[in-house]
Every structure is written in C-alpha cells, then in structure tokens.
Backbone as numpy.savetxt, mean C-alpha at the origin, in Angstrom:
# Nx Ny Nz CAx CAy CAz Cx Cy Cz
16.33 -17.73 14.97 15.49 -16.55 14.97 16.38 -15.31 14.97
16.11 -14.29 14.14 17.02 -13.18 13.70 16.79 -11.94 15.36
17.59 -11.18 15.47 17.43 -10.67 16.70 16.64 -9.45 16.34
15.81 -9.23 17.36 14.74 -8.14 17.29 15.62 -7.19 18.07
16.04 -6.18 17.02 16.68 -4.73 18.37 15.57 -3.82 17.10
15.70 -2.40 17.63 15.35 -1.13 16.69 16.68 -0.82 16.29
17.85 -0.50 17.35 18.52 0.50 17.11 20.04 -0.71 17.89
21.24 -0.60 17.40 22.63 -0.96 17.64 23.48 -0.17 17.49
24.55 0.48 18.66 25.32 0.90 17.63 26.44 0.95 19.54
27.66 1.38 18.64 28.73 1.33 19.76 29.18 2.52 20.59
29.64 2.50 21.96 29.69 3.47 22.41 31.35 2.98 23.39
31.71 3.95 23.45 33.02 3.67 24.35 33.73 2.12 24.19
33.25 1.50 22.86 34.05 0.12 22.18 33.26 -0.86 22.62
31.94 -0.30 23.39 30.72 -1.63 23.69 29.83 -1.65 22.59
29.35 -2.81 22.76 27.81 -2.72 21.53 26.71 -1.90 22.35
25.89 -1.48 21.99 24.58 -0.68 22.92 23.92 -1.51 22.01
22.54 -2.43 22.39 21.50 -2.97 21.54 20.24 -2.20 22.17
19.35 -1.49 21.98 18.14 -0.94 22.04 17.02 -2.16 21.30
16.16 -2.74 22.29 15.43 -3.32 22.26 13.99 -3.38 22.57
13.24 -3.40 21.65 11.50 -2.61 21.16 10.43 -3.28 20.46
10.45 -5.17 20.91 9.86 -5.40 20.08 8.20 -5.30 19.90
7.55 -4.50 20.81 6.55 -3.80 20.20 6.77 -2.73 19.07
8.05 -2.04 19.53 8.12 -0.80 18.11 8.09 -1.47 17.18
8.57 -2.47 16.94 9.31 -3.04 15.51 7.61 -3.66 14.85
7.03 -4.37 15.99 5.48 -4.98 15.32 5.14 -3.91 15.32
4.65 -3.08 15.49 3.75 -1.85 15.32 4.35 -1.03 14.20
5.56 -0.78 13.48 5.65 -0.34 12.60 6.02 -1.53 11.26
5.67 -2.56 11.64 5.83 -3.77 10.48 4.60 -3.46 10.01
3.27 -3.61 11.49 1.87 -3.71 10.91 1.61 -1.98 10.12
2.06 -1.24 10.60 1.80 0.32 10.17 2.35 0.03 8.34
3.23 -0.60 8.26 3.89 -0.74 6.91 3.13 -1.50 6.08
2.89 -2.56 6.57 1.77 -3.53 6.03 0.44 -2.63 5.52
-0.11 -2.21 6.45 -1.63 -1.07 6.50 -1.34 -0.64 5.24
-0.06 0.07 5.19 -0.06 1.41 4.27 0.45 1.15 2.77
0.86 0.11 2.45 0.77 -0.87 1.42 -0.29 -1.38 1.18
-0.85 -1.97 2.07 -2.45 -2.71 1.27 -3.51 -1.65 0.60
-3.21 -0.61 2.00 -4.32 0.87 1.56 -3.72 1.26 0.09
-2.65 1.89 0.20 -2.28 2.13 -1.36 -2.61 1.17 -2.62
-2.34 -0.20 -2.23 -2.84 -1.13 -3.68 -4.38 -0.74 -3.74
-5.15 -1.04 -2.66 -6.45 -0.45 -3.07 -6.95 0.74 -3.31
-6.23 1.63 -2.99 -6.47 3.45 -3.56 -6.34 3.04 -5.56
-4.94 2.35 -5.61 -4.28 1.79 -7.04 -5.84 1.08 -7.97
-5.99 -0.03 -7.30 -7.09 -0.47 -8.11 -8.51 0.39 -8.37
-8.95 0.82 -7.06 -9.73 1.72 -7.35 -10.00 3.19 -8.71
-8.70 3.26 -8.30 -8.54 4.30 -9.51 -8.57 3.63 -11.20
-7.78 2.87 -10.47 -8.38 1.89 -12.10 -9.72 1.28 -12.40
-10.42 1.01 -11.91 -11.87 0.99 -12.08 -12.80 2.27 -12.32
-11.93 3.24 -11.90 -12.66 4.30 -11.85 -12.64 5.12 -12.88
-11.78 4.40 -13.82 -11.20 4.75 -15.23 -12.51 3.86 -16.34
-13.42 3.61 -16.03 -14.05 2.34 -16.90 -15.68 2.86 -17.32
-16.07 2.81 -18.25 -16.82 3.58 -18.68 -17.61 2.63 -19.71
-19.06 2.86 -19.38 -19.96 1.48 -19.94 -21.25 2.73 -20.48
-21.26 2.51 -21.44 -22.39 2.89 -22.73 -23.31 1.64 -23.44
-24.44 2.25 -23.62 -25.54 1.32 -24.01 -26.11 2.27 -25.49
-26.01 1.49 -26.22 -26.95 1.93 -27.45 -28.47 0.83 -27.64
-29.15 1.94 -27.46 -30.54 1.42 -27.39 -30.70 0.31 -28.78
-30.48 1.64 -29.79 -30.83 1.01 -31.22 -30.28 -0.19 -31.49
-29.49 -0.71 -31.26 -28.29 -2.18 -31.31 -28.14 -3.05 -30.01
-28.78 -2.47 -28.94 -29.27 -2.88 -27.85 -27.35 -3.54 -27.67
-26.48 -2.63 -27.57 -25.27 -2.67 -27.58 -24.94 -2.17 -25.97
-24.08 -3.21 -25.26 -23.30 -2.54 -23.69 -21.87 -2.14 -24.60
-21.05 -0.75 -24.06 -20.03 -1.35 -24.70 -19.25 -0.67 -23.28
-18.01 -1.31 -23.23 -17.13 -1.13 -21.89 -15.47 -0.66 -22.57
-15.16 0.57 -21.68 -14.11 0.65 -22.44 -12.87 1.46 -20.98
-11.77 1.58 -21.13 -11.07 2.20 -20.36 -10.83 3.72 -20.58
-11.81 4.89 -20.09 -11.62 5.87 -19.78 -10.45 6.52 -19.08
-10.13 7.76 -19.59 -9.22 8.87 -18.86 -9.39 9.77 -18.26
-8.67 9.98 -17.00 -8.67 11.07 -16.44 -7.80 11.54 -15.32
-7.58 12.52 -15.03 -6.16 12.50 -13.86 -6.67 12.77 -12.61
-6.24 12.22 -12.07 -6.28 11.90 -10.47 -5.27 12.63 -9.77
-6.36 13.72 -8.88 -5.25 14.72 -8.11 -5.32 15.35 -6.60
C-alpha cells in the first residue's frame, strides 16, 4: 500500500512527513465530483446542439446537429 502523506519534505537533514488522510479523500472525491460534473456539462451541451424538424407535407422528422456558442 503506497503511503498516504499530503506534504514531505526535509528540514535540518530529517524527513518531515505531514499526514492527512482525510485531506487527501476529500480532495480525491472533490476531483472526482468535478470531472464527472464537467463530462456532463460536455454532453449536455452536445445535445443541446440537436435540432429536430417535422415536415407535415412528407410527414418527414428530420434530426440534425445544430450550432451555437456556449458562453
């Protein structure tokens, strides 16, 4: 098992290990969150690009990928 510190570093030729392993889960899961949220902001916007027309006379759906900028 790999060692859980936040922070290592040396002081007067000792190691100092700073050890947090709630910090470390709480910003794994914060990282996780904010990745999943973004892929779904991502897809969303791509759906939101999609644009469906009906012609009566030909009794036609037609579906197509619309543009527009997102700001």
């Amino acid at each position: 098992m790999p060692s859980n510190y936040v922070s290592k570093f040396t002081l007067n030729d000792q190691d100092v290990i700073v050890k947090d392993s709630e910090a470390r889960t709480a910003a794994t899961t914060a990282s996780t969150n904010a990745t999943n949220a973004l892929n779904k902001v991502t897809e969303l916007e791509k759906l939101s690009r999609v644009e469906v027309t009906y012609t009566q006379e030909s009794e036609t759906i037609s579906i197509t990928a619309g543009t527009h900028t997102v700001g």
